[in-house]
C-alpha positions in Angstrom: 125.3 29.9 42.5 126.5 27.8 45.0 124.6 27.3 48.2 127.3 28.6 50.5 126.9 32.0 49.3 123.3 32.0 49.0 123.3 31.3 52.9 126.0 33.9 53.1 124.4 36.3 50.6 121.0 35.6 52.4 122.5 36.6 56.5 124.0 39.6 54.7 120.2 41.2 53.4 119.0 39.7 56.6 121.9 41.7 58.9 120.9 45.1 57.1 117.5 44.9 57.0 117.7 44.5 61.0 120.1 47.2 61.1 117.8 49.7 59.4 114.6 48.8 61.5 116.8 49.2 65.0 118.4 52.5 63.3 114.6 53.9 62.5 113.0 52.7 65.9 115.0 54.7 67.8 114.3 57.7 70.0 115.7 61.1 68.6 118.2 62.9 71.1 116.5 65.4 73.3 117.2 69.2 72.2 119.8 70.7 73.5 118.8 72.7 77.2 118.6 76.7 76.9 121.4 78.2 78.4 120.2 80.4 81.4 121.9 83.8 82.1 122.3 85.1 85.7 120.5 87.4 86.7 122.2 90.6 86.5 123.0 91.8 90.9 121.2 95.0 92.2 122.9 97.1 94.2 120.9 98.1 97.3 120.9 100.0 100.4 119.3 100.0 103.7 116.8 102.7 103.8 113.9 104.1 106.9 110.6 102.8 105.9 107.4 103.0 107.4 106.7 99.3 109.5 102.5 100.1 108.9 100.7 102.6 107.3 101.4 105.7 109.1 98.2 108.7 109.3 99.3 112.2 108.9 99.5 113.8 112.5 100.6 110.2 114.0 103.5 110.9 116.5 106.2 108.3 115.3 107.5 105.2 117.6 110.1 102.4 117.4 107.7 100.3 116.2 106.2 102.3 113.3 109.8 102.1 111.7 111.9 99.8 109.8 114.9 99.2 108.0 114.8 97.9 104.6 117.2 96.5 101.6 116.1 99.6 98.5 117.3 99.7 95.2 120.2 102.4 95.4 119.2 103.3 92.2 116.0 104.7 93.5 117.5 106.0 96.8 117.2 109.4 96.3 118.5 112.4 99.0 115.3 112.9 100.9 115.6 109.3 102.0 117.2 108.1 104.9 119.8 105.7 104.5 121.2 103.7 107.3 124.8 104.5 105.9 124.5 108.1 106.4 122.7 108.0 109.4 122.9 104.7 111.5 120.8 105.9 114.5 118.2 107.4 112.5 115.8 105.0 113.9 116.2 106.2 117.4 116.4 110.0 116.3 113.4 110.0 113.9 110.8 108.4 117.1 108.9 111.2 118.1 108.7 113.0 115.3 105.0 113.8 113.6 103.8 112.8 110.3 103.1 115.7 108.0 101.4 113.7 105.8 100.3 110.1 105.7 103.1 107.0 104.5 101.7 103.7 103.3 103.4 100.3 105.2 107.1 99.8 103.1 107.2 103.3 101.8 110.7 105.3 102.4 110.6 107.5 105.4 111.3 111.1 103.8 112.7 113.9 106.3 110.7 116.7 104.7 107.3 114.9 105.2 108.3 114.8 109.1 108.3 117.4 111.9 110.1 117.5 115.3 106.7 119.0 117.7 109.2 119.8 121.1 106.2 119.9 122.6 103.8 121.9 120.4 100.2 121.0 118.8 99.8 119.4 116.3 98.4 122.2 113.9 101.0 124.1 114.6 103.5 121.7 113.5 102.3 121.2 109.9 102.2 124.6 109.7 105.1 125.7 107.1 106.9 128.8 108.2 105.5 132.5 107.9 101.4 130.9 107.8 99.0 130.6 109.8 95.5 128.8 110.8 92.0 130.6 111.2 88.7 129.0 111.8 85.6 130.0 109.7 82.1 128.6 110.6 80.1 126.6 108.0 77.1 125.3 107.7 76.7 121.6 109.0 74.7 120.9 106.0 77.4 121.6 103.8 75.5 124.9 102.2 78.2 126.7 102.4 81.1 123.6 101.9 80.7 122.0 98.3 77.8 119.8 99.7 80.1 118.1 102.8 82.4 117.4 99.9 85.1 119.5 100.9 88.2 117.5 102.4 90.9 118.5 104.1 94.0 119.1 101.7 91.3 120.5 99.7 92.2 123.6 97.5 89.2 126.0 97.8 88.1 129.6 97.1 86.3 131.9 99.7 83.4 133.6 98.8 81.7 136.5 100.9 78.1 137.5 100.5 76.4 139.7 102.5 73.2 142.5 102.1 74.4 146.0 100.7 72.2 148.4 103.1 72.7 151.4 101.1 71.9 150.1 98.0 69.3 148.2 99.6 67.8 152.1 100.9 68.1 153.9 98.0 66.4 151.1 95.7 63.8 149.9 98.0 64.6 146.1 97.4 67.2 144.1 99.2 70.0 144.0 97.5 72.9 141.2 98.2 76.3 141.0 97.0 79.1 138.1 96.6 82.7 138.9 95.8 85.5 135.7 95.8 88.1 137.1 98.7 90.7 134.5 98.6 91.9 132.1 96.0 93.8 128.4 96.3 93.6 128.0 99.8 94.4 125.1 101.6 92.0 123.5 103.8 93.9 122.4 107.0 90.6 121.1 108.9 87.0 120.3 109.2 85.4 120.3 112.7 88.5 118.0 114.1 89.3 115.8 111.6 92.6 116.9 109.5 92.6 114.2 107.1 90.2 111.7 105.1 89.2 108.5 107.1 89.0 105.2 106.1 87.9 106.2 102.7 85.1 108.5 103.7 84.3 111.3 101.0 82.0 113.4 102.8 83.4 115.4 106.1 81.1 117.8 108.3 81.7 120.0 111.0 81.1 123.4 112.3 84.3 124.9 111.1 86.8 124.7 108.4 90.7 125.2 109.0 92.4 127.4 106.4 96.3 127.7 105.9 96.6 131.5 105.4 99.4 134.4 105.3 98.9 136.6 108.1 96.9 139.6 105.7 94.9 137.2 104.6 93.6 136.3 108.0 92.9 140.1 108.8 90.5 139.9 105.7 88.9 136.6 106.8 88.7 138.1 110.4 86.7 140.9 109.0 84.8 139.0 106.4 83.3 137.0 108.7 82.1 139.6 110.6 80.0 141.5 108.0 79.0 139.1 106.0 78.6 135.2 105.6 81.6 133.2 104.1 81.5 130.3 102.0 84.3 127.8 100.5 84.1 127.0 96.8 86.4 124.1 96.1 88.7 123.9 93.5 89.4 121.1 90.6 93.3 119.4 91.7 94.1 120.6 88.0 94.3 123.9 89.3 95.9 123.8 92.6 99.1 124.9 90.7 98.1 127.9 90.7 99.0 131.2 92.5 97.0 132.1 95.9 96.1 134.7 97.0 93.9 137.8 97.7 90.9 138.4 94.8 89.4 141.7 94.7 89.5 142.4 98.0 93.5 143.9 98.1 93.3 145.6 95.5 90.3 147.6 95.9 89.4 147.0 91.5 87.0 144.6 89.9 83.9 143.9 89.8 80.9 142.8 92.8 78.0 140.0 92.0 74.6 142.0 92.6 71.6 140.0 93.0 68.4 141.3 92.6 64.9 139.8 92.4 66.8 136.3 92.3 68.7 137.6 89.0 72.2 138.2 89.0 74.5 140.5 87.4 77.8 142.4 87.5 78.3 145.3 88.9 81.5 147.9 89.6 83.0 148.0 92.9 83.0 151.7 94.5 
């Protein structure tokens, strides 16, 4: 072979093998980017919320209040919306809490109360009920231990001494019999709700949200006997209230002799 094309021959292998070592020292592409979807809009609307957390009883002022962008979607009707009402703001201050709102929570019209004037218990009052204080024991004796709150679901219990019985059989004999079922407590002593987290409440009296029959009972319970307030589990505050025993005239009395109780018919 001639020399020219050796030399030839020769930049040839030369010019690939250079080619291949550039081509295989390269840096790969970068992968392609993820394509990022918009998010999709929400639809909002101004609504009343509370500026701070808000106590039940707390008469309402400018600066408790608050509009604020809410998800329409979760606007319901007892809301107030500033479309529907645009001076709500101005026409809600004054009004008293029912029942307590945490800071950003929508303001809702049935958990507020226009007072014109009136207490305070007799604005959370619903319509047709009423309020009647019964004494209890300061120690809690006859309150669940103290552990009795207000909002509390509870079930009065009279006991008192049965003098005839007690005549005829020489021993005393004492009675119980549960007089009202699933009642509210409104109060205890002055406070009408839990306080900065405290579980145990005392006082001298406990509030009760009653019809007006059954405060003729509780007016006369009280009187001939001593009353005391069993609370209820929240599992069964669905249930109907009401008179036990005591309007219907049937059923049966707890009779306790020598310490040992049994049932016994009412007469």
């Amino acid at each position: 072979m001639k020399p020219a094309r050796l030399v030839v021959l020769g930049i040839a292998v030369a010019a690939g093998i250079g080619a291949m070592l550039m081509m295989g020292g390269e840096t790969p592409p970068p992968p392609p980017l993820p394509v990022v979807e918009a998010a999709p809009s929400i639809k909002t609307v101004d609504v009343l919320v509370a500026a701070a957390d808000i106590p039940m009883g707390q008469s309402l002022k400018a600066a408790d209040l608050r509009w604020a962008a809410w998800p329409a979607d979760s606007a319901g009707s007892g809301v107030i919306k500033r479309s529907e009402a645009p001076n709500a703001l101005d026409e809600t201050t004054g009004s008293i809490a029912r029942s307590s709102f945490l800071g950003g929570e929508p303001i809702r019209r049935e958990k507020l109360i226009k007072a014109d004037g009136s207490g305070f218990m007799s604005a959370i009052l619903p319509s047709g009920m009423r309020a009647i204080a019964i004494s209890i024991d300061t120690r809690g004796a006859t309150s669940a231990g103290g552990f009795i709150l207000p909002n509390d679901r509870v079930d009065v219990l009279r006991t008192y001494r049965d003098d005839e019985a007690s005549r005829s059989g020489g021993v005393d004999v004492h009675m119980a019999e549960t007089i009202l079922t699933n009642i509210r407590v409104l109060a205890i002593g002055q406070n009408v709700q839990e306080r900065n987290g405290e579980k145990v409440v005392t006082g001298e009296t406990a509030t009760l949200e009653v019809t007006p029959q059954q405060a003729e009972i509780l007016a006369l319970a009280q009187k001939v006997g001593q009353l005391s307030l069993v609370l209820r589990s929240i599992a069964d505050t669905n249930e109907p209230r009401g008179l036990q025993q005591a309007d219907t005239g049937e059923g049966a009395l707890t009779v306790v002799r020598y310490g040992v109780a049994k049932q016994a018919p009412r007469r």
